[in-house]
PAZAPA-4460 file (N, C-alpha, C; in steps of 0.05 Angstrom, whole numbers, plus 32768, in hexadecimal, padded with zeros to 4 digits):
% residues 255
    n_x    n_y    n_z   ca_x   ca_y   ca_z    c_x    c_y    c_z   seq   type   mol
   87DA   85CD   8808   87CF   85E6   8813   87E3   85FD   880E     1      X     A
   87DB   8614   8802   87F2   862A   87FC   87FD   862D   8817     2      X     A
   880C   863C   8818   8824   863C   8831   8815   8660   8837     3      X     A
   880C   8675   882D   8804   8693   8835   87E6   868C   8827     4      X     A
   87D1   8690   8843   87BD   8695   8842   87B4   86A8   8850     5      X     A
   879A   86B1   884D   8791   86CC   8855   877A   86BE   886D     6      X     A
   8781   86D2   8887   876A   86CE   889C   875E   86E8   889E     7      X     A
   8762   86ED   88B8   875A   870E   88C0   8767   8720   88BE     8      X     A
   875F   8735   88BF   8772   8757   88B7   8768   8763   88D0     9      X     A
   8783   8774   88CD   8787   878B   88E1   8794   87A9   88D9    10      X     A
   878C   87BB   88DF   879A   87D5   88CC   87AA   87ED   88E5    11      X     A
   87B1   87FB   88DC   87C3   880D   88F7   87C2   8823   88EB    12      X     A
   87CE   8838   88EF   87CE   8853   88EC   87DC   8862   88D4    13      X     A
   87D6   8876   88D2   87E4   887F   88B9   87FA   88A0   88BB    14      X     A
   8814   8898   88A4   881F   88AE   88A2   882E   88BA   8887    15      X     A
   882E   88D1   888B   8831   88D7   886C   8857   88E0   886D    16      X     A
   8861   88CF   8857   8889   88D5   885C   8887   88F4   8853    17      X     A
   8899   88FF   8859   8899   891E   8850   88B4   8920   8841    18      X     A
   88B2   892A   8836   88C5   892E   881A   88E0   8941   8828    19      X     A
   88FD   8935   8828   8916   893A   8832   8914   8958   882B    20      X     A
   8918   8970   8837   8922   898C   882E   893D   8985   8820    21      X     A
   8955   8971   8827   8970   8977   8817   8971   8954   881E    22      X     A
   898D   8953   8810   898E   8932   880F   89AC   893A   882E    23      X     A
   89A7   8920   883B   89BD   8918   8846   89DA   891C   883D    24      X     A
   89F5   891E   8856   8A07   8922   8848   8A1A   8908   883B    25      X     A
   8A28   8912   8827   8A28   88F6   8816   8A49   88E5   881A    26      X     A
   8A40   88D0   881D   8A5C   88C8   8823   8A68   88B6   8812    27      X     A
   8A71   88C0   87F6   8A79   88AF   87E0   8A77   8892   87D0    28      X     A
   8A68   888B   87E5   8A60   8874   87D4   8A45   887D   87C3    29      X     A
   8A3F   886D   87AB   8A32   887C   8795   8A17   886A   87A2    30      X     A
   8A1A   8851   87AC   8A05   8849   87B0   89FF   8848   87D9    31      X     A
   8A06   8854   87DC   89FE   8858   87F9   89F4   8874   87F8    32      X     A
   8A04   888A   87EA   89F6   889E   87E7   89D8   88AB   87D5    33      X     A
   89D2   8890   87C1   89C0   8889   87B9   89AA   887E   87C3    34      X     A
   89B1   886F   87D8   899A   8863   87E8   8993   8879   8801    35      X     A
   899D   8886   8814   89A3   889E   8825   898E   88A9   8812    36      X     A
   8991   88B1   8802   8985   88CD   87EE   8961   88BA   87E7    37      X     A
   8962   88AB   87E2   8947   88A3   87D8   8936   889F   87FE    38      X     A
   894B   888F   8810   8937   8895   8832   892E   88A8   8833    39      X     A
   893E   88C5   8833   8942   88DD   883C   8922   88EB   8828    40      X     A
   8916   88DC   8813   88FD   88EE   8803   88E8   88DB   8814    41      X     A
   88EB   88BC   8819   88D7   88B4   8829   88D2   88B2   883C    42      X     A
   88DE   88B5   8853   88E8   88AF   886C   88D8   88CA   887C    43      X     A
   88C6   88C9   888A   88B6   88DB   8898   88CA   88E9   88AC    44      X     A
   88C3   88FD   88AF   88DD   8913   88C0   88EF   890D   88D6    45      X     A
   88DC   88FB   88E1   88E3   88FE   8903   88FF   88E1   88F9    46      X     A
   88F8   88CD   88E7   8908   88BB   88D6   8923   88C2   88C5    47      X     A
   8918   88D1   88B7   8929   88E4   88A8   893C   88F2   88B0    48      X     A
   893F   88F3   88CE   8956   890B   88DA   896E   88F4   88DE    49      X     A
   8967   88D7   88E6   8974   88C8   88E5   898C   88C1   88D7    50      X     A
   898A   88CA   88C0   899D   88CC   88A8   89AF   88E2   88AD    51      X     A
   89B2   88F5   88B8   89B3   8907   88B8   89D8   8906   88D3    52      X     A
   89D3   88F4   88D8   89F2   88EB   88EA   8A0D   88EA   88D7    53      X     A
   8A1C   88F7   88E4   8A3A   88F6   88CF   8A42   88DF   88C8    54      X     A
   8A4B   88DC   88B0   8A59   88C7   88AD   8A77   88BE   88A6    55      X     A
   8A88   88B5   88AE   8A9A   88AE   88A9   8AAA   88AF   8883    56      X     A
   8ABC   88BE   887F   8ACB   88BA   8864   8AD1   88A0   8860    57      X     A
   8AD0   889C   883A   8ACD   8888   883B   8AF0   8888   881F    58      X     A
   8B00   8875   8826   8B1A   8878   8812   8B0B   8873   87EF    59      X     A
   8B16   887F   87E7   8B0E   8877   87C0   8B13   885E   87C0    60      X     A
   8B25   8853   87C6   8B2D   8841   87B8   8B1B   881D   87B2    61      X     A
   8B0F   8824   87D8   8AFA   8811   87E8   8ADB   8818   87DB    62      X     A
   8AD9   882C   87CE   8ABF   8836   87CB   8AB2   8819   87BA    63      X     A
   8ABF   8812   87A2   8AB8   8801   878A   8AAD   87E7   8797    64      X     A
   8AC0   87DB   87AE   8ABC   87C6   87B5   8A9E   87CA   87D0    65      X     A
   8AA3   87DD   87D7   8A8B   87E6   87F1   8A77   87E9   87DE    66      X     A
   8A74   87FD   87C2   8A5C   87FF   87B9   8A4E   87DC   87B4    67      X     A
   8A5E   87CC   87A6   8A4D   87B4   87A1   8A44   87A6   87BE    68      X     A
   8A58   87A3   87D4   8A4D   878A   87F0   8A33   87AB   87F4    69      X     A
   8A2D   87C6   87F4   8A12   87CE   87F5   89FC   87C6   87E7    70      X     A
   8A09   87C7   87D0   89F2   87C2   87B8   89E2   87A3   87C1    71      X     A
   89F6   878E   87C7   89F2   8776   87D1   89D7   8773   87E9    72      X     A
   89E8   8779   87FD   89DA   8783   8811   89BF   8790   8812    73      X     A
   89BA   87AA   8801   89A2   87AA   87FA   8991   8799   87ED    74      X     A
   8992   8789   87CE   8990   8777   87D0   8980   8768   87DF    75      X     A
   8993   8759   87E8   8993   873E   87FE   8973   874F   8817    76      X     A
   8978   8767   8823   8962   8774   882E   8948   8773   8822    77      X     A
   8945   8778   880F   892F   877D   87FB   891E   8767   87FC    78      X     A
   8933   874C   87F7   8925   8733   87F7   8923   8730   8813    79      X     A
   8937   8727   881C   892B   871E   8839   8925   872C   8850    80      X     A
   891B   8748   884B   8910   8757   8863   88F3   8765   8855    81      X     A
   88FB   877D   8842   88E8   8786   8831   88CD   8779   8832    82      X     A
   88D0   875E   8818   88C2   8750   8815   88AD   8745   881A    83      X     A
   88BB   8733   8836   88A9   8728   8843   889C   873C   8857    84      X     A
   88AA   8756   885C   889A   8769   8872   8883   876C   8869    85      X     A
   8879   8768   8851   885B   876C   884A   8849   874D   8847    86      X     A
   884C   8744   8853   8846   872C   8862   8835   872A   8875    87      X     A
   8816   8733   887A   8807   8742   8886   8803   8729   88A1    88      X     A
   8808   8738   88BA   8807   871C   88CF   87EC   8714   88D0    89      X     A
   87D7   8718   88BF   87BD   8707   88BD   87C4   86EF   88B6    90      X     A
   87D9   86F0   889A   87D2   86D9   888B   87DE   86C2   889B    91      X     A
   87CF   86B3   8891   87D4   869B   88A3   87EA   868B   889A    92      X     A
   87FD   867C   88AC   8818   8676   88AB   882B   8693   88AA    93      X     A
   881E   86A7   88AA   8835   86BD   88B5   8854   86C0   88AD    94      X     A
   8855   86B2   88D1   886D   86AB   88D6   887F   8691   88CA    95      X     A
   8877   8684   88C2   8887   8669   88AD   888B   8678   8892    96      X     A
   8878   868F   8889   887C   8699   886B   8894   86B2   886C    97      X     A
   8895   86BD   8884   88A8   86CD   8889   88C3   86BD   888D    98      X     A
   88C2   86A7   889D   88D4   868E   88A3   88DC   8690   888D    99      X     A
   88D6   8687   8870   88DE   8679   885E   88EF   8692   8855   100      X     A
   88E4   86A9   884C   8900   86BD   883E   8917   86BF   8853   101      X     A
   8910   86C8   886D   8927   86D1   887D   893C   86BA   8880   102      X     A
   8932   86A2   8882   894B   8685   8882   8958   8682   8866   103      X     A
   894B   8690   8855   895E   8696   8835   897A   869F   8839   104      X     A
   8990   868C   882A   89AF   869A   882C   89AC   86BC   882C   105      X     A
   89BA   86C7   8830   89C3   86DF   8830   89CA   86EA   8811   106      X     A
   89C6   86F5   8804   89CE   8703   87EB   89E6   8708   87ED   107      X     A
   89FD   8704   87DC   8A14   8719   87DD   8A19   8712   87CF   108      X     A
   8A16   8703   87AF   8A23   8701   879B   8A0D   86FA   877C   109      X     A
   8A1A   86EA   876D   8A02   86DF   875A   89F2   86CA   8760   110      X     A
   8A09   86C1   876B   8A08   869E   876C   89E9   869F   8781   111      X     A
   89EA   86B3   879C   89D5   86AC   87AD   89BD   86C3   87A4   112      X     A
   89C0   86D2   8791   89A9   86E3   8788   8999   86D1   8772   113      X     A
   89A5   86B8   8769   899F   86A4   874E   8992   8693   8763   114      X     A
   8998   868B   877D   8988   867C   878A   896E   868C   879C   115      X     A
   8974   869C   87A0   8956   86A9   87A9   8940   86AA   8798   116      X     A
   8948   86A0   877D   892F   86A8   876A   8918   8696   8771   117      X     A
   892E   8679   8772   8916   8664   8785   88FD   866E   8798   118      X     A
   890D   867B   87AF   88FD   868D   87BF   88E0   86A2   87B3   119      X     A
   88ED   86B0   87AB   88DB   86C2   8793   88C1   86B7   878A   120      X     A
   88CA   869C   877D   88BF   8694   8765   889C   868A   877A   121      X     A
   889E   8682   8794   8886   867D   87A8   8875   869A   87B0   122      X     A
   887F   86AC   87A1   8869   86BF   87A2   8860   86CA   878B   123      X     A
   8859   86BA   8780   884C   86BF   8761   882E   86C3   876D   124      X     A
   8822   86AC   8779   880B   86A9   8780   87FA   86CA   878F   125      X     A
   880E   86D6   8793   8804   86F8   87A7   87F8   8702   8791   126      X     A
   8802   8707   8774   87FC   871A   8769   87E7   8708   875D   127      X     A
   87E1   86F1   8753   87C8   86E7   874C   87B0   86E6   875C   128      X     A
   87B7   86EA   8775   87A3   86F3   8787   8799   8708   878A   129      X     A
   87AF   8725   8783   879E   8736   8788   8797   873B   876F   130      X     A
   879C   8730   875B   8780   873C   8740   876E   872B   8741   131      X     A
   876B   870F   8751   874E   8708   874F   8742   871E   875D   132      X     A
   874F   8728   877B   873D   8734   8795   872D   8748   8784   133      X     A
   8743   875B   876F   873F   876D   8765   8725   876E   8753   134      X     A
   8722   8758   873C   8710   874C   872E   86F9   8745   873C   135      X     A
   86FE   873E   874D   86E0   873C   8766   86D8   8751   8770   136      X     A
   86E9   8769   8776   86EA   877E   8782   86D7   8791   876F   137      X     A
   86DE   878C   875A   86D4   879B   8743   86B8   879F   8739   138      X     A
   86B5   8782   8738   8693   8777   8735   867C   877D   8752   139      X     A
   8682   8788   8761   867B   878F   877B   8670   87A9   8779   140      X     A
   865B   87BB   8781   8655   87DA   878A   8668   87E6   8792   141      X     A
   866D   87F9   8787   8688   880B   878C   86A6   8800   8793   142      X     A
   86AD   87E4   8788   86BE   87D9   878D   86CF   87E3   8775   143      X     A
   86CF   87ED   875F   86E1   8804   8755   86E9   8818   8768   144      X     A
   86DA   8827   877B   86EE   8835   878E   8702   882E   879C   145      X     A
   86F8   8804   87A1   8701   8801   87B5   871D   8800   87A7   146      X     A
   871B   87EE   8790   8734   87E9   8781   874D   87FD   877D   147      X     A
   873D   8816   8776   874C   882C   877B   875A   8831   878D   148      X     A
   8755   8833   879D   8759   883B   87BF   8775   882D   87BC   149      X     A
   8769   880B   87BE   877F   8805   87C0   879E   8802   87BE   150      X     A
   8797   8807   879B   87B1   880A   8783   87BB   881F   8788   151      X     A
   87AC   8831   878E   87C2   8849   879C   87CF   884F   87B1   152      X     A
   87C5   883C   87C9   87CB   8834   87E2   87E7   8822   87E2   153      X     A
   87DF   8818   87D5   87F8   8802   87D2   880E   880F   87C6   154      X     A
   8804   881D   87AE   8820   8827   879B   8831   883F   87B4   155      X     A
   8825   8846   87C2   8837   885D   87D0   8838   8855   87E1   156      X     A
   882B   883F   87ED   8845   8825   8808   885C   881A   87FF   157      X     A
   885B   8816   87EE   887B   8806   87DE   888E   8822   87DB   158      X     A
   8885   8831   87D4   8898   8844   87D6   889F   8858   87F0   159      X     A
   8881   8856   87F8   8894   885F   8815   889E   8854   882D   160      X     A
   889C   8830   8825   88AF   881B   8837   88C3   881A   8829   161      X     A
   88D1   8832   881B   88EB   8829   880F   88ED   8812   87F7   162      X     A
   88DD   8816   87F7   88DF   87F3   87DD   88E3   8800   87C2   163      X     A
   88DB   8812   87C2   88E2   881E   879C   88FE   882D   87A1   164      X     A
   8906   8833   87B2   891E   8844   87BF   8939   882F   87B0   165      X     A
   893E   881A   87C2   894A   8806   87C6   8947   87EB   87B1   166      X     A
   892D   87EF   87A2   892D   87E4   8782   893C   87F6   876D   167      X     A
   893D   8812   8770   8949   881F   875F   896A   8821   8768   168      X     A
   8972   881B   877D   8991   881A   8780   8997   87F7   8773   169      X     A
   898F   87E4   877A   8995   87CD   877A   8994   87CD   875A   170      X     A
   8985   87D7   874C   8978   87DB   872D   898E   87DF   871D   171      X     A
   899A   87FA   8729   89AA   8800   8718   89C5   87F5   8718   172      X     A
   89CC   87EF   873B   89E2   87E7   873F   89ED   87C3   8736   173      X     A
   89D0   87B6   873C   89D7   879D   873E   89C5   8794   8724   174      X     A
   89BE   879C   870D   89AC   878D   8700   89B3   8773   86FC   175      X     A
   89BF   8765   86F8   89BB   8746   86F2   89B7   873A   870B   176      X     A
   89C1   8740   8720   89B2   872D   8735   8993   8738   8734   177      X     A
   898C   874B   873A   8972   8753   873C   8964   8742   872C   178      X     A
   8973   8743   8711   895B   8727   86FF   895F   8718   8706   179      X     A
   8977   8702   8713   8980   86E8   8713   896C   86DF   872C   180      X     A
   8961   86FB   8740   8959   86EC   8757   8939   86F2   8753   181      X     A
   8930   86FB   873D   8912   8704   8739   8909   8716   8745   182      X     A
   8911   872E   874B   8913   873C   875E   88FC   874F   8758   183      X     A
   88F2   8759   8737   88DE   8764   872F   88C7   8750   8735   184      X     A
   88BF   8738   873A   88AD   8729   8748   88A9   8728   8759   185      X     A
   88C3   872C   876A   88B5   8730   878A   88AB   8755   8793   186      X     A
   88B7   875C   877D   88A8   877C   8783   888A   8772   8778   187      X     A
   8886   8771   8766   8866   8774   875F   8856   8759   8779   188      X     A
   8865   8748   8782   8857   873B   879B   884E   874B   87AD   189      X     A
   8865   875C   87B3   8862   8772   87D2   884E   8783   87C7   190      X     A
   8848   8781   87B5   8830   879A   87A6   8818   8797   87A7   191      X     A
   8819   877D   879F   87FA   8769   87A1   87EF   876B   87BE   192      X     A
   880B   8756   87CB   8800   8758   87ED   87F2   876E   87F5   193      X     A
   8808   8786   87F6   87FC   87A0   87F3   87D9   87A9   87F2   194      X     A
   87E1   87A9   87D5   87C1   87AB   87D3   87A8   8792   87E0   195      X     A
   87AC   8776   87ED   879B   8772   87EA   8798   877D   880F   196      X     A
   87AC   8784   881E   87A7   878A   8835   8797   87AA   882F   197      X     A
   879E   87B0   8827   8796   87D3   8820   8776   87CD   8812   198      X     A
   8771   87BD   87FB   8756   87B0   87FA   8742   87B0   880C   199      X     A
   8744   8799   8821   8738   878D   8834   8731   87A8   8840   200      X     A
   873C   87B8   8844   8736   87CD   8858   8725   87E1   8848   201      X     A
   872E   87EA   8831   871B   87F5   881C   86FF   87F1   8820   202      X     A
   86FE   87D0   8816   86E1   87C3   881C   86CB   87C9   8835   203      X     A
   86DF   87C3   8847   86D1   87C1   8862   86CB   87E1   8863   204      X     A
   86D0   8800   885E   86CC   8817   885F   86B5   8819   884C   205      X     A
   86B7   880B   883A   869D   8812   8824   8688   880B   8837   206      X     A
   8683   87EF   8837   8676   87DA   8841   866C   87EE   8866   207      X     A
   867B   87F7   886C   8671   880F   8887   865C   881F   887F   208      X     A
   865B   8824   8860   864D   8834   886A   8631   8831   884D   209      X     A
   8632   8812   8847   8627   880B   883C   8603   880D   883F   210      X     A
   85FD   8815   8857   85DF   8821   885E   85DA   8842   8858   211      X     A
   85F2   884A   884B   85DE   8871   8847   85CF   886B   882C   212      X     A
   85BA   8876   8839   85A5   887A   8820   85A5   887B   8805   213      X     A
   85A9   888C   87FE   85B7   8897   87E8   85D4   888C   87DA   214      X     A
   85CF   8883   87BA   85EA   887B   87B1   85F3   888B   87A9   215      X     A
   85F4   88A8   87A4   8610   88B1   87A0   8618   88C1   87B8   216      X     A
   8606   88BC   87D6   8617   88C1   87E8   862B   88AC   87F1   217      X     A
   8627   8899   87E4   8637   887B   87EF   864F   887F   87EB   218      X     A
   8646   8888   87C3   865F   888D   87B4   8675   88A1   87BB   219      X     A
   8670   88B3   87C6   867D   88CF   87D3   8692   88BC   87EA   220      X     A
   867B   88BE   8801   868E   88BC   8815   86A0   889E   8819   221      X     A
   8692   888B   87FD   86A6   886B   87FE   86C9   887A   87ED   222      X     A
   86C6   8892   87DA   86D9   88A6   87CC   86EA   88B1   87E0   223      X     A
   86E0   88B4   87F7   86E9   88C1   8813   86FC   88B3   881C   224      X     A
   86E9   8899   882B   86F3   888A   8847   8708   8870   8838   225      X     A
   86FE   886E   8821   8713   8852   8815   8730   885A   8813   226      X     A
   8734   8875   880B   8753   8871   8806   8760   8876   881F   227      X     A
   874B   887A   8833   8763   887F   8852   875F   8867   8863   228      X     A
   874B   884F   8857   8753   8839   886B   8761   8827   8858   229      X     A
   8769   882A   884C   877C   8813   8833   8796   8824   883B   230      X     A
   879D   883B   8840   87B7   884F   8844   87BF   8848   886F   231      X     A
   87A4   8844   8876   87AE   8840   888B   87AD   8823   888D   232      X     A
   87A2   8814   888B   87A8   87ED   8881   87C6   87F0   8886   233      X     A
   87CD   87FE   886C   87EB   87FB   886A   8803   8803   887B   234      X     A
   87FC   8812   888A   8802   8829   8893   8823   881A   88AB   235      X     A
   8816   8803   88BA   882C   87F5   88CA   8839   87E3   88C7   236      X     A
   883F   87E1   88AA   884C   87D3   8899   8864   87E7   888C   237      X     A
   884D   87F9   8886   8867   880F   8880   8878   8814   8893   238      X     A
   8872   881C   88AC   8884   8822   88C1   8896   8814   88C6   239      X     A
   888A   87F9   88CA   88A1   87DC   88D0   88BD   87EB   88B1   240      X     A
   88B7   87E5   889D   88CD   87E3   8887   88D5   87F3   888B   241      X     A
   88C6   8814   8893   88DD   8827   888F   88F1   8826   88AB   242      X     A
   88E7   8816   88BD   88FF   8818   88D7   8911   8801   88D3   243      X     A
   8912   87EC   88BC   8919   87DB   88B6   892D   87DE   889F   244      X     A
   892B   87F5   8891   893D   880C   887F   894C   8819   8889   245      X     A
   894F   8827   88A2   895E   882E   88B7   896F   8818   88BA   246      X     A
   8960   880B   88C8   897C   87F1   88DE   8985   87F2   88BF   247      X     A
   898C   87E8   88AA   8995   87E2   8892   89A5   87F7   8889   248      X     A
   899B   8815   888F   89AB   882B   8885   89C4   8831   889A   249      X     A
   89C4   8825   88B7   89D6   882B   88CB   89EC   8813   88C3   250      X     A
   89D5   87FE   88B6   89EB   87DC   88B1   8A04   87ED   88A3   251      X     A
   89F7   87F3   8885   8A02   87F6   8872   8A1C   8813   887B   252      X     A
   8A1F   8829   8884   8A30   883B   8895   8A47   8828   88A0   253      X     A
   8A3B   8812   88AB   8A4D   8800   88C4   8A62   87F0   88B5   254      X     A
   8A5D   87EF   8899   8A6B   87E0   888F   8A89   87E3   8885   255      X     A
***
């Protein structure tokens, strides 16, 4: 029996991140002030001021060795917090699928970024799921909207849970672990998930209002209502990561 199966859905509210007026002030590390700067464009205001606390000088000399245990650290986050945060509490086993990343060693080198791939490698199955959903989705009455809806729903949850933020510091800073631990696989997992929660909700909005008379009034207002229940699907998922990018952005200061 696969270990992540799909039961019931549930969706929550929605918010749009507002784009930083100036970046945070910077406190010499190349990759702390890199990650600060990518929160600060997604991170919705009332979030965003957060950053915004002094921070402590940091000596040159410590920076080299502080930039990599960050780079790590992020990392190590990505997989075992990120990841599984899109882990929709429908699916069934949940909590054992979440179990399984967070009991994963800790990242901080090669050696344990070469063993997470193991990890990784059990979410292949997400993204083959959502192009069947998709492929089914397709062949359906206005299930091209729905598809839509979703792919765009999804693509601007990943980025505004910080996940493209914190793939582009780890990217540049850490590339060989990032390959060693499959780390471009578990992004396109969190993408799939993504969409198929953002999907499901699509559907069910079409499918509302599947009795107006008229098909290209269907077509209109399914153009309407799909991309704001696939945006709000997503919507408390996003919130969880981005308060989960915080605790991580105060970690990373503390260090």
């Amino acid at each position: 029996m696969p270990l992540f199966r799909r039961s019931a859905k549930k969706p929550g509210p929605d918010v749009s991140p507002a784009t930083a007026p100036e970046p945070p002030p910077e406190t010499g590390s190349r990759v702390l002030d890199e990650f600060r700067r990518g929160l600060a464009v997604v991170l919705p205001t009332e979030k965003r001021r957060k950053l915004d606390r002094p921070v402590r000088a940091m000596r040159p000399s410590a920076i080299p060795e502080l930039d990599n245990a960050y780079a790590y650290r992020i990392l190590d986050w990505l997989v075992r917090t990120w990841l599984p945060g899109w882990i929709p509490s429908s699916f069934e086993n949940h909590e054992v699928a979440v179990e399984v990343f967070c009991s994963q060693r800790p990242i901080k080198d090669m050696q344990t970024a070469t063993s997470a791939a193991r990890l990784i490698s059990l979410v292949d199955m997400w993204e083959r799921s959502a192009l069947e959903q998709e492929a089914g989705m397709k062949a359906a009455f206005l299930g091209d909207i729905a598809v839509d809806a979703a792919r765009r729903s999804s693509t601007a949850a990943l980025k505004d849970s910080a996940g493209r933020v914190t793939l582009d510091v780890v990217s540049s800073a850490l590339p060989e672990a990032c390959d060693a631990c499959r780390l471009g696989v578990g992004i396109k997992a969190a993408e799939s998930l993504a969409f198929i929660v953002a999907a499901d909700k699509a559907i069910d909005a079409i499918v509302a209002m599947a009795t107006a008379p008229d098909v290209d009034v269907r077509r209109i207002v399914a153009r309407n209502m799909a991309p704001v229940a696939a945006s709000v699907a997503l919507e408390p998922i996003v919130e969880s990561l981005q308060d989960a990018a915080l605790e991580l952005h105060e970690e990373l200061l503390s260090m």
